[in-house]
N, C-alpha and C positions, 0 to 999 in steps of 0.2 A: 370580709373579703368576698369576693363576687366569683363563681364560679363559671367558666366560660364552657358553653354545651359544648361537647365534641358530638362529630360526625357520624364515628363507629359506634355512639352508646342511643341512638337513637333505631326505631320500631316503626317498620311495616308490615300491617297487617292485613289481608285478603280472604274474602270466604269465598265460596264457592255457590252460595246459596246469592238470588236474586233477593231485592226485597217484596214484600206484599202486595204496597203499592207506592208511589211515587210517593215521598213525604214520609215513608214510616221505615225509621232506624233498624236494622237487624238487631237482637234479642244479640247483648255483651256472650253467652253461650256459643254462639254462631261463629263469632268472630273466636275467640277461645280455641272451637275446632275448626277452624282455617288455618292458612298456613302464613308463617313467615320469612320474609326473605332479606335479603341484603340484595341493594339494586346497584347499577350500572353509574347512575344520577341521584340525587335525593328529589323524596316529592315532599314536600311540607305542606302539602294543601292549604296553602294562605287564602283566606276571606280575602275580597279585595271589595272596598267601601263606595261608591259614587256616592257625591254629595250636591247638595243643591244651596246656591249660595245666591245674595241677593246684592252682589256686587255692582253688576249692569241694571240695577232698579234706579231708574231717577230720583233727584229730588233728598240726597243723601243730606246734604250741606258736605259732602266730601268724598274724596274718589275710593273709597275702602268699602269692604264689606261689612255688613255687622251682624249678619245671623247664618249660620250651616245648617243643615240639616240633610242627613242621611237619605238617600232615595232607593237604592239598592246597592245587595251586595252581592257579591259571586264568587265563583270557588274555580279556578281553572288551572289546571296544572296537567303537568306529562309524567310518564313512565316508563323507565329505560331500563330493563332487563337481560339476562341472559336466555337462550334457550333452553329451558327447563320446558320438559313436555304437557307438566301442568299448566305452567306460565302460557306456554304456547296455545292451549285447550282454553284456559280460563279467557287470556285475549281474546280469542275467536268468539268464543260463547258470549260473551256481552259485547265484542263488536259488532257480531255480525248475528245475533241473538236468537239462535234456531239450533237447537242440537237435538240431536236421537241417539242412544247410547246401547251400545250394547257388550256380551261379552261372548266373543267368534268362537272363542276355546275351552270353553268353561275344566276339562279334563286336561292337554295338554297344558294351557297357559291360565289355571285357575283366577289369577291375580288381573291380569290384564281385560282391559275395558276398551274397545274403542268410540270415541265420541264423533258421529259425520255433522257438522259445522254446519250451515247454509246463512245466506243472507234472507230474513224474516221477510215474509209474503204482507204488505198492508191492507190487501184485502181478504185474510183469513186469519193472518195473525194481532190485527191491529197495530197502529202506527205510534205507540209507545217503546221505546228501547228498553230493556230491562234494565236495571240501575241495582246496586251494591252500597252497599255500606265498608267505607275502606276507614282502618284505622292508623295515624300518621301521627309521630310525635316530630315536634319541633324544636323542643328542650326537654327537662327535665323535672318542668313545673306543672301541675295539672291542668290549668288552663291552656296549654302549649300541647297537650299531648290528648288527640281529638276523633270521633267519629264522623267521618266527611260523610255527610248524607245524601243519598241517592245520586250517588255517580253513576254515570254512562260514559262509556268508550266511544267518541265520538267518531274516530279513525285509528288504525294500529298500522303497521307496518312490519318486516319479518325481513333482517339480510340476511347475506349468507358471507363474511370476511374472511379472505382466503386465512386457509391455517387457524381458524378459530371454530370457540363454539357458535351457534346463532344466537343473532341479537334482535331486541322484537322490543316497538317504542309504542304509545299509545300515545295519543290526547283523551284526557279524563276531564270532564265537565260535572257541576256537581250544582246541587240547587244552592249553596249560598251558606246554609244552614250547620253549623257543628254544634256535639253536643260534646263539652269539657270532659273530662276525668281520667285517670289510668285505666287503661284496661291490666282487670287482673288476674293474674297468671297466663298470660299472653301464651302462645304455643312455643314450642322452644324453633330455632332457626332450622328449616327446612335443608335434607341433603337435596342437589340438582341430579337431577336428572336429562344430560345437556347430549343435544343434537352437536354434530360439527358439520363444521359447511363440508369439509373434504372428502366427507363420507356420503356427500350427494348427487340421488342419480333425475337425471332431467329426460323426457320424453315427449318427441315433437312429431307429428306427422298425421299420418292418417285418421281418421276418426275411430274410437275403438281399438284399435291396433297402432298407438304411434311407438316412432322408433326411439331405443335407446340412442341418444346424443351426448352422452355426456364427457367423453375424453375430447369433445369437439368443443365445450365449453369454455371460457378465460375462468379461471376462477376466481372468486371474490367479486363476481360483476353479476349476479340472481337478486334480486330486490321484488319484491312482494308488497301489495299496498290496499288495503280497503279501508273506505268512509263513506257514509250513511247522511253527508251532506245536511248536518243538524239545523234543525229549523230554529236557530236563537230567535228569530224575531216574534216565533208566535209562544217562544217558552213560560213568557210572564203574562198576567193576570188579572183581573179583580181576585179579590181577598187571598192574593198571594203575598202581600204586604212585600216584604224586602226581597223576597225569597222568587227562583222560580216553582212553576207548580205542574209542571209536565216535563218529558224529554223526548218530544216529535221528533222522526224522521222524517227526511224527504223523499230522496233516490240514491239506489248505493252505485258508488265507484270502485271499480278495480282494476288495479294495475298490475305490470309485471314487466320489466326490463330482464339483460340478461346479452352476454355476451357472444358471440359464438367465430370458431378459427374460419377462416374462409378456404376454401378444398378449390388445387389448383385444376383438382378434373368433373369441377361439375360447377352448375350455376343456378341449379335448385333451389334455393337460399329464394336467389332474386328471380328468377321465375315464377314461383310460387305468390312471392309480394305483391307484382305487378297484374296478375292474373287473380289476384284478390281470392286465393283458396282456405278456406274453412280447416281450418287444421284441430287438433287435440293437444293440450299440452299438460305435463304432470313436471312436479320438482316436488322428488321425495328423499328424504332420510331414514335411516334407521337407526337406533340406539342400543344401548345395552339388552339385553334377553331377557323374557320373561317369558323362559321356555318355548313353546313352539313360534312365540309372536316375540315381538319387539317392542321397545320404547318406537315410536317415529311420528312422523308429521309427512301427508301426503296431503298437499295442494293439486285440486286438479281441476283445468278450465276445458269445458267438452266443443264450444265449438267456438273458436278466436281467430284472427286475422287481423297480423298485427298491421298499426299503424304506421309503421317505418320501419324497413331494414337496410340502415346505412352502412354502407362501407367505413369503415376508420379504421386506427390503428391500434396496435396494442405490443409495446418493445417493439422488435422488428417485424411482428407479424400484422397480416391483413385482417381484422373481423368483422363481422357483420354485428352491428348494434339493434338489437333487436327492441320493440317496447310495443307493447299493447295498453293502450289508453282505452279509457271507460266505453266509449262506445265500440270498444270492435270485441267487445267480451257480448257473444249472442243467445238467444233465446229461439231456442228451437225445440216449436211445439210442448211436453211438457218437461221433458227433458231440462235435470239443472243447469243453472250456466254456470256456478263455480262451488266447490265441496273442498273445506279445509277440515281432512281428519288424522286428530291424534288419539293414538293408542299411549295408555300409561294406567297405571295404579287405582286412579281417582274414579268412583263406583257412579259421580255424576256430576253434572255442571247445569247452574241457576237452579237447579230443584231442592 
């Protein structure tokens, strides 16, 4: 009799550790001390096959094909999780593949590390994205239960739904490549360590000094978004046979919508829009304590000007719809243009 896989008995596994180089598996140890979770969606990293067929060849004596052959394969899949502040670190750190780690309080908050995020410089960091080794069963058979090799996070994203914890999605790209077997003695299921939207404070205005906004906010309307604009087309090869053999970037995007009440004694909001002013913006969290510091996640864009602030609606009230599209996120001088950092537990990220 056939056993049909359930949902709840299947393993996702994540390190923390980058791989070496493009093409080479993280050491089953690695993965071991990573963590495991239970996700949002299932990711089963499926191969997917392109084949080459000689159906449209003249001269058949008949309209059918008579030989396949494989041309390449690929590994694409998403990741839909909760806001746990690792999760939230680990995203960032291979999305956006630049972190510096440190720990603020070593005496008060001995535990706690903060990681500042950035998007990788291609001309100091080079224009490879860091890649993982992610382990993903599919069933319960060894060939079904796999090392996806050399994934990169091509884009993530980060809401915030009213009443909830944060939820944070990725596109994961992978060269093509798995390597069969159990991993054994997997780690046991990770406890969360979860942000909630309603505990979040947003800050808009001045440069350096922007104001607290956030009882002005709709809640469940903060969305968060960066992509790295993956080079698919120069990913494959000579002697990369099926597989690809790099994971190029291009140019990253960042977004960020976001709701806000419209105030019947000022016009700020849309003065500001129109007169194209340079503003600051942060959407931060805080979480559980780890003594003097916290669990949290602070996004913050130093000099934007968003792209549209419409007026709409929201129940009976008036808001301004806010969103900043890739190009009004700016570069001034050396100063960053956008830092996603989480504080939590974990002592590093990609190292």
């Amino acid at each position: 009799m056939s056993i049909p896989s359930r949902m709840n008995s299947r393993l996702l596994v994540l390190s923390k550790k980058k791989q070496t180089a493009y093409g080479t598996v993280l050491l089953d140890t690695d993965l071991q001390a990573g963590k495991r979770f239970s996700v949002i969606s299932p990711m089963f990293g499926q191969p997917m096959s392109k084949d080459w067929s000689d159906r449209d060849y003249a001269m058949h004596g008949h309209d059918y094909g008579s030989q396949i052959v494989e041309i390449e394969r690929d590994m694409q899949d998403s990741l839909s999780l909760p806001g746990d502040t690792w999760l939230l670190a680990w995203m960032a750190a291979f999305g956006m593949g630049k972190v510096t780690t440190t720990q603020p309080d070593p005496g008060g908050a001995p535990t706690a590390y903060q990681h500042v995020i950035k998007p990788m410089d291609p001309a100091t960091d080079g224009n490879n994205l860091p890649t993982t080794t992610i382990y993903a069963e599919a069933s319960g058979a060894s060939n079904l239960q796999r090392r996806l090799n050399s994934c990169a996070i091509k884009d993530f994203s980060v809401d915030f739904p009213a009443s909830s914890p944060l939820t944070l999605s990725g596109s994961v790209i992978g060269s093509g490549a798995v390597t069969g077997g159990t991993l054994a003695t997997p780690p046991a299921l990770a406890t969360l360590n979860l942000l909630r939207s309603d505990d979040v404070q947003v800050l808009y205005g001045t440069q350096g000094a922007p104001t607290d906004i956030s009882t002005q906010i709709v809640r469940g309307s903060i969305k968060f978004g960066f992509s790295w604009n993956f080079d698919d087309a120069n990913s494959r090869g000579p002697g990369g046979g099926l597989y690809r053999l790099r994971a190029w970037l291009v140019r990253p995007d960042i977004t960020l919508s976001f709701q806000r009440f419209v105030d019947d004694a000022s016009s700020s909001p849309s003065d500001d829009f129109f007169a194209k002013t340079v503003q600051e913006v942060q959407v931060n969290v805080a979480g559980a304590s780890l003594g003097t510091l916290s669990h949290s996640l602070k996004i913050r864009g130093l000099a934007v000007v968003p792209d549209a602030v419409k007026i709409g609606q929201s129940g009976d009230k008036s808001v301004y719809q806010y969103s900043f599209a890739a190009d009004h996120w700016l570069k001034q001088g050396s100063a960053d243009v956008v830092t996603f950092t989480v504080i939590n537990t974990e002592t590093s990220f990609l190292a």
